[in-house]
DRENDO-1510 file (C-alpha; in Angstrom, 1 decimal, always signed):
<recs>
REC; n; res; u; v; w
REC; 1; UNK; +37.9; +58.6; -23.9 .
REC; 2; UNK; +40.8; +57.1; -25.8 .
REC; 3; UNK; +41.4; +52.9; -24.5 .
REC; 4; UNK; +44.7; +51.0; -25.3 .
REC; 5; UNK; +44.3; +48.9; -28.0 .
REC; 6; UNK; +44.3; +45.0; -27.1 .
REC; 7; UNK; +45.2; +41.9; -29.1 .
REC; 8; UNK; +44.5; +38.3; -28.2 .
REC; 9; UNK; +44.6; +35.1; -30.4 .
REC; 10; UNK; +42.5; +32.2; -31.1 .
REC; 11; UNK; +43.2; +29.2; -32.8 .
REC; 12; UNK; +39.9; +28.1; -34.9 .
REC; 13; UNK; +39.6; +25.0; -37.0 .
REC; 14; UNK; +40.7; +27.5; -40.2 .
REC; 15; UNK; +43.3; +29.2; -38.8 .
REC; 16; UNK; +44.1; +31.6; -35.9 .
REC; 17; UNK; +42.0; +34.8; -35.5 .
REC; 18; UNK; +43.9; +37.5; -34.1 .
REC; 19; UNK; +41.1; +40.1; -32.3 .
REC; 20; UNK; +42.0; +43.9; -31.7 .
REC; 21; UNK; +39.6; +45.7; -29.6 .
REC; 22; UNK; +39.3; +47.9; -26.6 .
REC; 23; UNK; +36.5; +49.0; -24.0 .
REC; 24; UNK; +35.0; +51.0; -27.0 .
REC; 25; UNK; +34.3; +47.7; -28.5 .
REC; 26; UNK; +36.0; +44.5; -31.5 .
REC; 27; UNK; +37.9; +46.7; -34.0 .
REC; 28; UNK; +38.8; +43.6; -36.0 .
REC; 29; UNK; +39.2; +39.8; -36.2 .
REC; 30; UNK; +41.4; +38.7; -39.1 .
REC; 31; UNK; +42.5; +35.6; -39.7 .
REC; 32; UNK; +46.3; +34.4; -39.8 .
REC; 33; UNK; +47.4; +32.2; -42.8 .
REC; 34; UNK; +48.8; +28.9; -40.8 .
REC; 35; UNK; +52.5; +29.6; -41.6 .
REC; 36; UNK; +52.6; +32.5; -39.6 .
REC; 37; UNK; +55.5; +33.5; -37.0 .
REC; 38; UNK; +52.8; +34.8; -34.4 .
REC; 39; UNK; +53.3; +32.2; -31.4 .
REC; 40; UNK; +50.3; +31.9; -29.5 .
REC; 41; UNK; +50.7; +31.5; -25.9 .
REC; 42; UNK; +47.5; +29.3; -24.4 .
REC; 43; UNK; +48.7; +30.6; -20.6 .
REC; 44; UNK; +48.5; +34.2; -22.4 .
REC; 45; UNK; +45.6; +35.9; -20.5 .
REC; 46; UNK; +42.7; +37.5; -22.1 .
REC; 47; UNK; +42.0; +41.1; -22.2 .
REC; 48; UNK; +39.1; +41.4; -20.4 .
REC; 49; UNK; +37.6; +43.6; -23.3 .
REC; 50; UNK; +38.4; +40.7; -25.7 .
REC; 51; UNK; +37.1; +38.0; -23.3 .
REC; 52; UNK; +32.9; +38.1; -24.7 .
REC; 53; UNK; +34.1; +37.6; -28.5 .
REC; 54; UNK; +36.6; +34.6; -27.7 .
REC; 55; UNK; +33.8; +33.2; -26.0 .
REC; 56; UNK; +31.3; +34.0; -28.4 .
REC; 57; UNK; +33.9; +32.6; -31.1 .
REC; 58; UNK; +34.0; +29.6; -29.4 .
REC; 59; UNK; +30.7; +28.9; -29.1 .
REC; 60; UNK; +30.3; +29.4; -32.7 .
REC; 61; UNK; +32.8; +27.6; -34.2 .
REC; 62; UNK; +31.3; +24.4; -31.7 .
REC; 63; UNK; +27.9; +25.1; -33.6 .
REC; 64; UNK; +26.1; +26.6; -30.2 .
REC; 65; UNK; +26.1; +30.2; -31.5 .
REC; 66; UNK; +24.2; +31.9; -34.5 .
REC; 67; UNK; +24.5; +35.1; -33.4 .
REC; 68; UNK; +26.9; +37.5; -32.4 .
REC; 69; UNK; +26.1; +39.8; -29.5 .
REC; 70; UNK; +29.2; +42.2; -29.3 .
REC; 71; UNK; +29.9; +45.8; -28.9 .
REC; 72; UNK; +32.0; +46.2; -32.7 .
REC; 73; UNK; +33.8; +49.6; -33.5 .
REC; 74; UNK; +35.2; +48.7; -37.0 .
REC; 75; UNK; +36.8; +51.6; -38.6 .
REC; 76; UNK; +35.9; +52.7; -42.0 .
REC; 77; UNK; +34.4; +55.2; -44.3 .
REC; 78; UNK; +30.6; +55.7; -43.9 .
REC; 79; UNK; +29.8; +54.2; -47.1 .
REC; 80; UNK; +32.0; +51.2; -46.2 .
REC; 81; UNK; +29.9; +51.0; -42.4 .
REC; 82; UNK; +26.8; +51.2; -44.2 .
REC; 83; UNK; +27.8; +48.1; -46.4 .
REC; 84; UNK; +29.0; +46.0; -43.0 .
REC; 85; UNK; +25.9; +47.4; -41.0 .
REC; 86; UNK; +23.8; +45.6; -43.9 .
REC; 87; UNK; +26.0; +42.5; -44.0 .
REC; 88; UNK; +25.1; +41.5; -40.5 .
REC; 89; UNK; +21.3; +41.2; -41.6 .
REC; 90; UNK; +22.0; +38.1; -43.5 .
REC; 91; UNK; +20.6; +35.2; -41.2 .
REC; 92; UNK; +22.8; +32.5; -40.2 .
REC; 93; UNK; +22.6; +29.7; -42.6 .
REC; 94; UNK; +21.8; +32.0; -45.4 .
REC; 95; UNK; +23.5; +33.0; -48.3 .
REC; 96; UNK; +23.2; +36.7; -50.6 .
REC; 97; UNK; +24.2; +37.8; -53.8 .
REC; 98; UNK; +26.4; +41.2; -55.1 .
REC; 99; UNK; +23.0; +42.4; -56.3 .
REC; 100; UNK; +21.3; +41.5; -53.4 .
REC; 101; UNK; +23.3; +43.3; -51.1 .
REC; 102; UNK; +23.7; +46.1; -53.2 .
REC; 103; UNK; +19.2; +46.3; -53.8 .
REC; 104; UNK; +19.0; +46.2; -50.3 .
REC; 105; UNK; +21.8; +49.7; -50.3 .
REC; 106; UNK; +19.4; +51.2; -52.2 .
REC; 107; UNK; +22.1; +51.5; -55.4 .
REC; 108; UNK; +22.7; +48.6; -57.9 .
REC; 109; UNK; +24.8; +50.6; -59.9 .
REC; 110; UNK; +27.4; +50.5; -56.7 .
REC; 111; UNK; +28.0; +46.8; -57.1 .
REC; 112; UNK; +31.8; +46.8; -57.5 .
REC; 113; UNK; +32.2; +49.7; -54.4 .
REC; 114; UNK; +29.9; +47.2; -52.2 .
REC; 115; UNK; +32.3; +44.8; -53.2 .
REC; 116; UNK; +35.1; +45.8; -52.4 .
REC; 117; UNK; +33.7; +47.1; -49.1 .
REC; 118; UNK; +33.1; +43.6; -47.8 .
REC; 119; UNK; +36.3; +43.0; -48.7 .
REC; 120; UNK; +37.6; +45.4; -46.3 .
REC; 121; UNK; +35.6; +44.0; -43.6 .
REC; 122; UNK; +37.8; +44.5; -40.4 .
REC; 123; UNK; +35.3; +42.1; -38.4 .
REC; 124; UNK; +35.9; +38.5; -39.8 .
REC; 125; UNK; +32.5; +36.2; -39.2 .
REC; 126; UNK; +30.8; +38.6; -36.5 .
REC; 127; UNK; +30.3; +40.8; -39.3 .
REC; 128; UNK; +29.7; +37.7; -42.0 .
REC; 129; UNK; +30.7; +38.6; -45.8 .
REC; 130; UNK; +31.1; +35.2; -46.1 .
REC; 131; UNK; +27.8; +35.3; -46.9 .
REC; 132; UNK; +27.9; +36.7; -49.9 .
REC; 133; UNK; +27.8; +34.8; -52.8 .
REC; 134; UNK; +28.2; +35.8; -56.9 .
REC; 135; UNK; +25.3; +35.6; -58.3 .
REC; 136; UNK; +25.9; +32.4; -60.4 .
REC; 137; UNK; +25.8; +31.2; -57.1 .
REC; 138; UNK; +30.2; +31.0; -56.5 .
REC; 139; UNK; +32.0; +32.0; -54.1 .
REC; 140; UNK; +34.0; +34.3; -55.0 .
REC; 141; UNK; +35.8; +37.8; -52.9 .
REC; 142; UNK; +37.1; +36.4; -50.2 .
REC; 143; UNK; +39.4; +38.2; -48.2 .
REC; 144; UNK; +40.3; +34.7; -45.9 .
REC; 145; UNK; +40.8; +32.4; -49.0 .
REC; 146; UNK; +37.6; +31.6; -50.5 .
REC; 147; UNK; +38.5; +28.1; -48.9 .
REC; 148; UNK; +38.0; +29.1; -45.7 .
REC; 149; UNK; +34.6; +30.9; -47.0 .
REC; 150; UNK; +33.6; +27.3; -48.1 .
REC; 151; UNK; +34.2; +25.8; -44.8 .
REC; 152; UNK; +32.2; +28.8; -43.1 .
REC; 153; UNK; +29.1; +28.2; -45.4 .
REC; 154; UNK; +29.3; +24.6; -44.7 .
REC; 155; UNK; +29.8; +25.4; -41.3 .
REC; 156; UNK; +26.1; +27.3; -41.2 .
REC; 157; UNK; +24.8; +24.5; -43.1 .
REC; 158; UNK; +24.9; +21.8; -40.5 .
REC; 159; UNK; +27.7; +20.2; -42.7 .
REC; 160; UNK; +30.0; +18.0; -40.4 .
REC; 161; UNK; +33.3; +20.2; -40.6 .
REC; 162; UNK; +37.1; +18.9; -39.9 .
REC; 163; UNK; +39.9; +21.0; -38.5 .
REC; 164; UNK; +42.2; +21.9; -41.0 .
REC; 165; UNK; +44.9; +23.4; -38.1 .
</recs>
């Protein structure tokens, strides 16, 4: 059965997340850069097939979620699912090299493809590339600004976190 596709946006304290889904589950959850045209109506209602992950959002970026219980349809290659199905193994609070990620594939000769398939992650935080680190320990491959990736891992950490918008 084909669903309408639904959009809804969120303002987090880095930025505002704009979530696509239907009843077939999230599609994606990108996040905005703050000088953005999109105007974000608060008396907007929620699609009621977007209404768990707001929630869920919420509670995570308030530190009273660790985990993500969503029905997700991201859409991708089967090489590049297999890389985000692994990705949302890595505990909350944790961190994960390149290598890591790629050992755990089964293939550490595919470094650079694993690579660039977190960067193609549809499903920003649910499905968390953010924790993946270079193996020097940087943070590098960001697709949200490695800024933002920063404030997430500190975010995990316990660290006391401010707004930025």
């Amino acid at each position: 059965m084909v669903f309408n596709l639904q959009t809804t946006y969120y303002k987090t304290p880095i930025g505002i997340a704009k979530i696509e889904g239907d009843e077939n589950g999230i599609q994606s959850i990108s996040v905005l850069d703050e000088n953005t045209s999109t105007i974000i109506n608060s008396t907007e209602e929620i699609p009621t097939c977007l209404q768990k992950c707001v929630t869920q959002l919420d509670e995570y970026f308030n530190g009273n979620r660790k985990e993500f219980n969503l029905k997700l349809n991201p859409k991708g290659t089967a090489f590049q699912q297999s890389v985000w199905n692994e990705l949302v193994n890595i505990p909350f609070g944790s961190t994960r090299t390149y290598l890591e990620q790629t050992k755990q594939l089964g293939d550490v000769k595919a470094i650079r493809a694993v690579a660039s398939a977190n960067g193609k992650n549809p499903i920003w935080i649910v499905i968390p590339c953010h924790r993946v680190i270079g193996s020097d320990g940087s943070l590098t491959g960001y697709a949200g600004g490695v800024w933002r990736k920063k404030w997430l891992l500190e975010h995990e950490s316990g660290a006391k976190q401010q707004t930025l918008f």
